[in-house]
N, C-alpha and C positions, 0 to 999 in steps of 0.2 A: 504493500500500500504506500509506502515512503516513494516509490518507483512515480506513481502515479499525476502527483503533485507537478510537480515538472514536466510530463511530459502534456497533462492540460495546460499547461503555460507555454510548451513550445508550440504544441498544437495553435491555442491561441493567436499567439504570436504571429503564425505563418497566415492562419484567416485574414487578421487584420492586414497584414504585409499586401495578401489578395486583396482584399476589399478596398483595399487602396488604389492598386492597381488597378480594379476593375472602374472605379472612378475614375481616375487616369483616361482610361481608353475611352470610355462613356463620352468625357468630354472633348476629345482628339475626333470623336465619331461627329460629334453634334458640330465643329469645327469644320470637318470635310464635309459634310450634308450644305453645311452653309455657303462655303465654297463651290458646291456641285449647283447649286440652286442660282447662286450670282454667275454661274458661270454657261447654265441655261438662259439668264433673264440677258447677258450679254450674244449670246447666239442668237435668240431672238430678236433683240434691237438691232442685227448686223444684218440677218436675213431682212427684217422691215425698211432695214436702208436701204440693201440692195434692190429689192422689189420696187421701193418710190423711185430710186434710178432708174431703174430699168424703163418703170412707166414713162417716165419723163423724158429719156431717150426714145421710146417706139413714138409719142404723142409729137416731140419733136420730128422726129421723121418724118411721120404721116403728113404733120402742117409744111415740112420743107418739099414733100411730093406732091401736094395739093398746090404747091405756090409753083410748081416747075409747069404741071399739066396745065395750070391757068393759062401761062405763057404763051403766046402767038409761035407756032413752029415757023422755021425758017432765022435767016440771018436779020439781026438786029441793026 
């Protein structure tokens, strides 16, 4: 029974060491989550850019093909 004493206290010991750890990680996790989340809402905002580019270049287009076809063919 003298045996026992000590080894509930290393036992102990080593829980808490875990329980530490496992907070540790828990908050490294909540860390990267938050990261992965800013770094979709940036993927997002980049693809929104490109899409209003993109628009704004075909629409540009279109109005620069619409002002050629107006044109009287032949030399000016």
């Amino acid at each position: 029974t003298g045996e026992v004493g000590p080894r509930v206290s290393a036992v102990e010991g080593q829980v808490h060491v875990m329980t530490s750890q496992m907070v540790q990680v828990m908050g490294r996790l909540e860390q990267v989550g938050t990261q992965i989340e800013q770094g979709q809402q940036a993927a997002t905002q980049r693809d929104e850019t490109i899409e209003g580019l993109s628009q704004q270049c075909i629409l540009g287009m279109d109005k620069r093909l619409a002002d050629l076809e107006r044109r009287p063919s032949g030399p000016q």
